[in-house]
C-alpha positions in Angstrom: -18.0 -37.8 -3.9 -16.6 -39.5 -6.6 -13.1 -41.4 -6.6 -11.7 -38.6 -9.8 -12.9 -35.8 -7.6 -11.1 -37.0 -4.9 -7.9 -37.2 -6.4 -8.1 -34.3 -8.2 -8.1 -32.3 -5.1 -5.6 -34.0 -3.4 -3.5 -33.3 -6.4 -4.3 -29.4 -6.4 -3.9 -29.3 -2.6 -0.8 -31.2 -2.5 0.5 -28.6 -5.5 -0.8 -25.5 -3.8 0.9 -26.7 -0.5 4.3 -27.6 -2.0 4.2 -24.6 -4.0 3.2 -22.1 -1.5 5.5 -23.1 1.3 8.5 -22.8 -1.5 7.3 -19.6 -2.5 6.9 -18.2 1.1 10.4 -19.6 1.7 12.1 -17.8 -1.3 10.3 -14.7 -0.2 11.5 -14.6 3.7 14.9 -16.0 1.8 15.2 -12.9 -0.2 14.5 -10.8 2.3 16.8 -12.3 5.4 20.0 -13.0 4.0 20.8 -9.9 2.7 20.2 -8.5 6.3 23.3 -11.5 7.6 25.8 -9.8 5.1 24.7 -6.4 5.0 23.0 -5.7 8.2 19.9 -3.2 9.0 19.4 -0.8 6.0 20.0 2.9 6.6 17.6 5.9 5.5 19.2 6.3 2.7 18.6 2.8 1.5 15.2 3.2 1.5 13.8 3.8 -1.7 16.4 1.4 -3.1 15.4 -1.7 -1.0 11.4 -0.9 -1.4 12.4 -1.8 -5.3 14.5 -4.5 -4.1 11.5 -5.7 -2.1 8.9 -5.3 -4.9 11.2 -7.3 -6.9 11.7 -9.9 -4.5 8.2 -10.4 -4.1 7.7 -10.8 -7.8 10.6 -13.4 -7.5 8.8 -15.8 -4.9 5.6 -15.5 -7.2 7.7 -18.0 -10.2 6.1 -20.5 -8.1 2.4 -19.4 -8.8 3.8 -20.1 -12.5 4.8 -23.2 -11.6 2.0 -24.4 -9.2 -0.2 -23.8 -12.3 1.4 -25.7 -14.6 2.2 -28.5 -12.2 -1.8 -28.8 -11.8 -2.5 -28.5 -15.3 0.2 -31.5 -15.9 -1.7 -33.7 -13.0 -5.0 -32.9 -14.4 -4.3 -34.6 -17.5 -2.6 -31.8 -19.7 -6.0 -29.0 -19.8 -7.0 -26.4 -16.9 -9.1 -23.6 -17.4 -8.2 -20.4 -16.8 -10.3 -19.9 -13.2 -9.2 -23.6 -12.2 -6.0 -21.4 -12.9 -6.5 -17.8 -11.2 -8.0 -20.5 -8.0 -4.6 -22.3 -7.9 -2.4 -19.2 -8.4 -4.3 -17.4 -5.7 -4.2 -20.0 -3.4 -0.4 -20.4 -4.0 0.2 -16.7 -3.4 -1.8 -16.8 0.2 1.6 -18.5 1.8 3.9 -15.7 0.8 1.9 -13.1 1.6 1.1 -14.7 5.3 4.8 -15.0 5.3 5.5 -11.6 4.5 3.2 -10.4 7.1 4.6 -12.5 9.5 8.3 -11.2 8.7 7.5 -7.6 8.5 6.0 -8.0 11.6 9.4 -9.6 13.3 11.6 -7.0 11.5 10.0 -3.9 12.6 9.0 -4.9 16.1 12.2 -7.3 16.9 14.8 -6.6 14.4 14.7 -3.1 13.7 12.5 -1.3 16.2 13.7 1.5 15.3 12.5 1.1 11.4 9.3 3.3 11.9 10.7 6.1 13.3 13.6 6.4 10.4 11.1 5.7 8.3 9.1 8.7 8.8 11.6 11.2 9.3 13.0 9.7 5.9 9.2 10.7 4.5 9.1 13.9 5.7 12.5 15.1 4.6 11.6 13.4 1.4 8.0 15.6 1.1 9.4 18.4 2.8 11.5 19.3 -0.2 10.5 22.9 -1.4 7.9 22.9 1.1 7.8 26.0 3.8 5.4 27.4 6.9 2.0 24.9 7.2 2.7 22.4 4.5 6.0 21.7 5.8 3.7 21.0 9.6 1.0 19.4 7.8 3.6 17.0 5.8 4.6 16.6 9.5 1.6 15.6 10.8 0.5 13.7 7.8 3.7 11.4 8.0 3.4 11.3 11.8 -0.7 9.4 11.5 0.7 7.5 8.6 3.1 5.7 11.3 0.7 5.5 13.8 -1.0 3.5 11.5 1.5 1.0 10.9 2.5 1.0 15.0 -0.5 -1.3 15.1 0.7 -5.1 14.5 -2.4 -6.0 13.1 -2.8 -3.2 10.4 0.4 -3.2 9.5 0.2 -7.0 9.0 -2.9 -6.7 6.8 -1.0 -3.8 4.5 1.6 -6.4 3.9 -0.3 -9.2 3.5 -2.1 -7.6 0.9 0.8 -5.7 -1.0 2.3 -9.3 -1.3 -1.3 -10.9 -2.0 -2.6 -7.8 -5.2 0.6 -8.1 -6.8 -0.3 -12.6 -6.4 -3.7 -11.6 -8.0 -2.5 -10.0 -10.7 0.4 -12.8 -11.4 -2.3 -15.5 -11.3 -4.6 -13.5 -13.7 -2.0 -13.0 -16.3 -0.2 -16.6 -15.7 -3.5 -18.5 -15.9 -4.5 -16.8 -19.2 -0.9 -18.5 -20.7 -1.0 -21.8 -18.8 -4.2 -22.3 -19.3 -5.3 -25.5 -21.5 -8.6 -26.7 -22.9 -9.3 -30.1 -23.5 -8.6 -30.9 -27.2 -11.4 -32.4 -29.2 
């Protein structure tokens, strides 16, 4: 392996790294404080804080923006747009891990309580004009749904990948405008 090659991956790990552990940071950031000055949301903050959390996730991603350009600057001013979507993707592995992680602490430590709210929120929520068997089907629908995400390691996965698709889709779109081709 050649001396350039070398470098050039120390220089895209070193900017993945850095850029991943800020991005994870902002992300658990976003989502703690908030609970040290508000507390535990109620069931009627629900649908307000999963926008809240979609934008917060979006947030933490800047630094898949940033990571990219940062690489393309240390690789002499050009990056293609994979070298680009590898980078971003890379980048947007540490939040996402983070997220897990958190999501993990907040239901089972912080708010053990959270699934349970959660899916009586649901079911009032669907239940609205509903009567007889869809009102026990929306019951029991709602009811397998939590089971679901009672198991740490599902429930991890779910959002590990709602943090990592929305990631994928950031790097696609920020590598086709960071992108840079070596000039002639």
């Amino acid at each position: 392996m050649d001396k350039t090659h070398t470098s050039k991956n120390l220089k895209m790990n070193s900017t993945i790294t850095r850029n991943g552990l800020w991005s994870a940071l902002l992300l658990i950031g976003l989502f703690a404080i908030p609970l040290l000055f508000t507390g535990i949301p109620g069931p009627d903050d629900f649908m307000a804080s999963e926008v809240v959390g979609h934008i917060f996730i979006l947030l933490s991603l800047i630094f898949v923006i940033i990571g990219m350009i940062q690489y393309r600057e240390a690789n002499g001013g050009t990056m293609t747009y994979w070298e680009g979507v590898k980078v971003g993707l890379q980048i947007a592995i540490f939040p996402a891990i983070a997220f897990g992680i958190y999501n993990l602490i907040y239901v089972f430590v912080i708010d053990p309580d959270f699934l349970a709210n959660y899916a009586e929120h649901s079911i009032a929520e669907r239940s609205i004009g509903k009567t007889g068997e869809e009102l026990a089907q929306i019951r029991k629908d709602v009811l397998d749904e939590q089971k679901t995400f009672e198991n740490p390691v599902l429930q991890f996965i779910i959002m590990f990948l709602s943090v990592f698709i929305m990631g994928f889709v950031v790097s696609l779109i920020a590598a086709f405008f960071t992108k840079k081709s070596a000039e002639a």
